[in-house]
FIDRENZA-105970 format. One record per residue (C-alpha): residue in three letters; x, z, y. Coordinates in steps of 0.05 Angstrom, whole numbers, padded with zeros to 5 digits, always signed. Layout:
BEGIN
ALAXZY;...
This chain:
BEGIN
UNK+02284+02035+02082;UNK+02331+01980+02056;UNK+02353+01935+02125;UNK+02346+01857+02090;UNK+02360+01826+02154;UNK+02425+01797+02131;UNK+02386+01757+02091;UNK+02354+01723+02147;UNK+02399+01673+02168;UNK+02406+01648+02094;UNK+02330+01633+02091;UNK+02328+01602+02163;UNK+02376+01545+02132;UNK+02338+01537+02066;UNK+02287+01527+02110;UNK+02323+01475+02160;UNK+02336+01448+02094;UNK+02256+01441+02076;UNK+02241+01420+02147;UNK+02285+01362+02155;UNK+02261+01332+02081;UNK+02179+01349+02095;UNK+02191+01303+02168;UNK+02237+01239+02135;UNK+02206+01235+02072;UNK+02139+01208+02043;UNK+02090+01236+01996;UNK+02100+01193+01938;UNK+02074+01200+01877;UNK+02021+01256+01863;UNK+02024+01297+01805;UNK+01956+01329+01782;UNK+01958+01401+01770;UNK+01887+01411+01754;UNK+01814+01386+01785;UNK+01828+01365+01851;UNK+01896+01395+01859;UNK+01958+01367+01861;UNK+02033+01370+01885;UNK+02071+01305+01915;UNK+02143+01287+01912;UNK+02176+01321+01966;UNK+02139+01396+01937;UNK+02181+01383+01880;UNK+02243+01353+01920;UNK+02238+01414+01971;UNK+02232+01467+01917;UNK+02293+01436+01877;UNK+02338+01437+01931;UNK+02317+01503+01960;UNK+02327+01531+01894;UNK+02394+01503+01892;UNK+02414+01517+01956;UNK+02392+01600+01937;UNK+02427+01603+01879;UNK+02489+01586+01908;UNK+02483+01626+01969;UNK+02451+01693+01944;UNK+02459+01685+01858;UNK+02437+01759+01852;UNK+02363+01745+01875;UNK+02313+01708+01835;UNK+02270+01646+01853;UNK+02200+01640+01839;UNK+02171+01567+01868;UNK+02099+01546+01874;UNK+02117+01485+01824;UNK+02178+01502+01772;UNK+02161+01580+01769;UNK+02216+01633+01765;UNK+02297+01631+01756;UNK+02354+01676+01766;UNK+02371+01731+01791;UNK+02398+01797+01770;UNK+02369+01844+01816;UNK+02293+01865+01842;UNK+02303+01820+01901;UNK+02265+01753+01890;UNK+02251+01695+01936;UNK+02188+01667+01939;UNK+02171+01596+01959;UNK+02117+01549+01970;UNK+02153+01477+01993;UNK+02094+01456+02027;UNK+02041+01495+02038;UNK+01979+01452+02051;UNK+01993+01397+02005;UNK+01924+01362+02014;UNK+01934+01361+02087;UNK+02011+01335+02081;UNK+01987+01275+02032;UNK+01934+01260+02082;UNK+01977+01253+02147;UNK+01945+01318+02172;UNK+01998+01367+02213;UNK+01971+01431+02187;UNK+02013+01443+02127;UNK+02082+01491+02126;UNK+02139+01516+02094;UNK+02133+01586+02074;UNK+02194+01625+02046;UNK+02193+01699+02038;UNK+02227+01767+02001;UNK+02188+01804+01952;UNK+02210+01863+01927;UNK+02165+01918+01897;UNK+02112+01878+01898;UNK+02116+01869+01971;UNK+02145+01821+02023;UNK+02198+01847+02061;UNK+02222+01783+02095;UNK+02188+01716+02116;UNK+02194+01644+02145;UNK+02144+01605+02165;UNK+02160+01532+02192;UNK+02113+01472+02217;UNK+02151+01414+02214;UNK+02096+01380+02250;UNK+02070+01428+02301;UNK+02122+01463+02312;UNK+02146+01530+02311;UNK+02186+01582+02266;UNK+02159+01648+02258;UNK+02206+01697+02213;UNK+02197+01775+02201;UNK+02249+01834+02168;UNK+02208+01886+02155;UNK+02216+01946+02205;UNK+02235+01886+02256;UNK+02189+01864+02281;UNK+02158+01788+02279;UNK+02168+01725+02327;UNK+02158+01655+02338;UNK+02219+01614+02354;UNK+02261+01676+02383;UNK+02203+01715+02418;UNK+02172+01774+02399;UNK+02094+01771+02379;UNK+02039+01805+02368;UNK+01960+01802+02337;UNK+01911+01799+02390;UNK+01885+01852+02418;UNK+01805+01828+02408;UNK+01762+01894+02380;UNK+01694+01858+02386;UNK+01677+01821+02323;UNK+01633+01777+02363;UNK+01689+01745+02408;UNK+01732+01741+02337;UNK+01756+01668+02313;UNK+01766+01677+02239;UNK+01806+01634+02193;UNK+01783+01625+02122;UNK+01809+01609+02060;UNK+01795+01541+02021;UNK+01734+01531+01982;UNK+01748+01534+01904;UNK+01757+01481+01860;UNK+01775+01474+01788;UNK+01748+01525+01733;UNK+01692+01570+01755;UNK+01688+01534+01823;UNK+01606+01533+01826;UNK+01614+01614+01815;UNK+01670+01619+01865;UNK+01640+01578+01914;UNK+01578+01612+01909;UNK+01612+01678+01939;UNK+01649+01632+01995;UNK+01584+01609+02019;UNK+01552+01666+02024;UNK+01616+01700+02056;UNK+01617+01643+02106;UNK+01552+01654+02123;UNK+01548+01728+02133;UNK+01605+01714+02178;UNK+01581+01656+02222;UNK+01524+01698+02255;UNK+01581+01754+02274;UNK+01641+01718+02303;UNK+01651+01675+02355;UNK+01683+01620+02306;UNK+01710+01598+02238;UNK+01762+01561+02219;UNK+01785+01537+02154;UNK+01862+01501+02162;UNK+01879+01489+02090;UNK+01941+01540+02091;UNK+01947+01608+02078;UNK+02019+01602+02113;UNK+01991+01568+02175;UNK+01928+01628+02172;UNK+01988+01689+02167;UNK+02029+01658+02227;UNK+01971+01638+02270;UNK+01941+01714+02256;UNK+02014+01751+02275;UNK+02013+01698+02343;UNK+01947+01714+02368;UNK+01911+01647+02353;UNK+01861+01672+02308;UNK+01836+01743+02299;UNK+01819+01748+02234;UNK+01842+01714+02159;UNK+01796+01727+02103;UNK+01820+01691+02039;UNK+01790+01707+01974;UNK+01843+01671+01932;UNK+01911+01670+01934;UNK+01984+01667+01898;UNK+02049+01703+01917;UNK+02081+01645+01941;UNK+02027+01622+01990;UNK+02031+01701+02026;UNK+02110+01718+02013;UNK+02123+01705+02084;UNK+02061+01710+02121;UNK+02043+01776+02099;UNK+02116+01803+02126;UNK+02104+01766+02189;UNK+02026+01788+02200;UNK+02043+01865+02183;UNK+02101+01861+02237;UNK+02060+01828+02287;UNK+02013+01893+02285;UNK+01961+01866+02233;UNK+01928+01913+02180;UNK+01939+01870+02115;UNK+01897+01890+02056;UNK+01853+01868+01992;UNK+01778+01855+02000;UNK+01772+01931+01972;UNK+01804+01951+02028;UNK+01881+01960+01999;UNK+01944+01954+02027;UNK+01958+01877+02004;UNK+02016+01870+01947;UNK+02033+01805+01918;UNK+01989+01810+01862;UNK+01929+01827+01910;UNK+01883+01759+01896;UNK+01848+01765+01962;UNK+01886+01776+02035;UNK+01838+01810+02097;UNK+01879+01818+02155;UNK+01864+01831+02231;UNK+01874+01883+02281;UNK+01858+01957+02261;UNK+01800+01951+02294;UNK+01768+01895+02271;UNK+01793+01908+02193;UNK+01730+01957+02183;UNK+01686+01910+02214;UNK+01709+01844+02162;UNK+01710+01890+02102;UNK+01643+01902+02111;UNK+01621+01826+02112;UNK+01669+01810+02056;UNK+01657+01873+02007;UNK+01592+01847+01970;UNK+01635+01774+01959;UNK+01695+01808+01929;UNK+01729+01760+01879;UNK+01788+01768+01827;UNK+01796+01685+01814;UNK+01835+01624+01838;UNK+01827+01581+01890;UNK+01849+01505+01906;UNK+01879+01522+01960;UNK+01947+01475+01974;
């Protein structure tokens, strides 16, 4: 197995980078990017200068961002970046949004970066590293009961097909609120992944999502001791458009109250 921990210290600075501009600057002016989604300023600021910043330092290994798509690279390494992860919250003075900066390679993420600039807290993962938050090692929870499970969910849909997605959402959501103990629903799949590989939730189940939203997390959740994998029950890959990941133990349990709401479509999640 390839080591890509040299690579770390590179995407902790793009990502000191990201930080300090999400915390000084304002949203500015929104650009739509379809029915009730949009990106501000600073997604597009962050994601030019991080793109930048990568090219310069690693110009063998591609970029693909959330806003301005792919660019460079010469080799099967590409980094993967959504500037701020949680847009709606971010534009609405709401804390839970994050940067999320990963590795893909394969089809998988072998390194990842998660940072909220208003929480607090950096969680990063090299695969076959292990995962931690701010230095320390950690670790999924331990929880094998559904019933004492909090579980974070993915954003309702929005934009095309919404009533059809939504449909499968609700009736997801409800199969799960008379199981677990809670639900939560954060607005970011970054914040979801880093939560899950810390222990503060037990269980994501999101049945939309794009490679640059679980780049990082999915690195970071595998290496915490989560089983990451597709509402059919497969490993997750980045072109997987739904991400189930707890425990072992409780993975058998979710699948079976997400399997009859399995959904290949988009999301508004951001």
């Amino acid at each position: 197995m390839t080591d890509y921990a040299d690579l770390l210290p590179i995407a902790h600075q793009a990502v000191d980078l990201s930080r300090d501009m999400m915390r000084t600057m304002q949203p500015g002016t929104l650009t739509a990017k379809g029915d009730r989604d949009m990106a501000s300023e600073v997604d597009y600021a962050i994601e030019e200068r991080v793109r930048a910043f990568l090219a310069e330092k690693t110009p063998d290994i591609g970029f693909l961002g959330e806003e301005n798509g792919t660019s460079g690279g010469t080799d099967k390494l590409m980094w993967a970046l959504d500037p701020v992860d949680g847009t709606v919250n971010f534009v609405h003075g709401s804390p839970l949004c994050a940067i999320s900066l990963g590795v893909i390679t394969e089809n998988r993420s072998v390194l990842g970066v998660i940072d909220l600039p208003f929480l607090g807290g950096r969680y990063s993962a090299v695969e076959g590293r292990g995962a931690e938050l701010d230095g320390q090692r950690i670790h999924v929870s331990s929880v094998t009961d559904i019933s004492e499970a909090v579980v974070a969910i993915g954003d309702y849909a929005v934009g095309e097909r919404a009533e059809e997605k939504n449909r499968q959402r609700f009736a997801m959501t409800e199969r799960l609120a008379a199981k677990v103990q809670r639900i939560r629903m954060h607005g970011s799949a970054a914040i979801d992944l880093a939560w899950l590989a810390a222990g503060k939730v037990d269980v994501i189940a999101m049945l939309a999502n794009k490679p640059w939203d679980t780049a990082a997390g999915v690195v970071i959740a595998r290496e915490a001791g989560a089983e990451v994998v597709d509402s059919y029950g497969r490993p997750h890959s980045l072109t997987a458009r739904s991400s189930i990941a707890a425990n072992s133990q409780l993975i058998p349990h979710i699948l079976g109250l997400v399997t009859e709401n399995r959904l290949d479509g988009q999301s508004g999640d951001g």
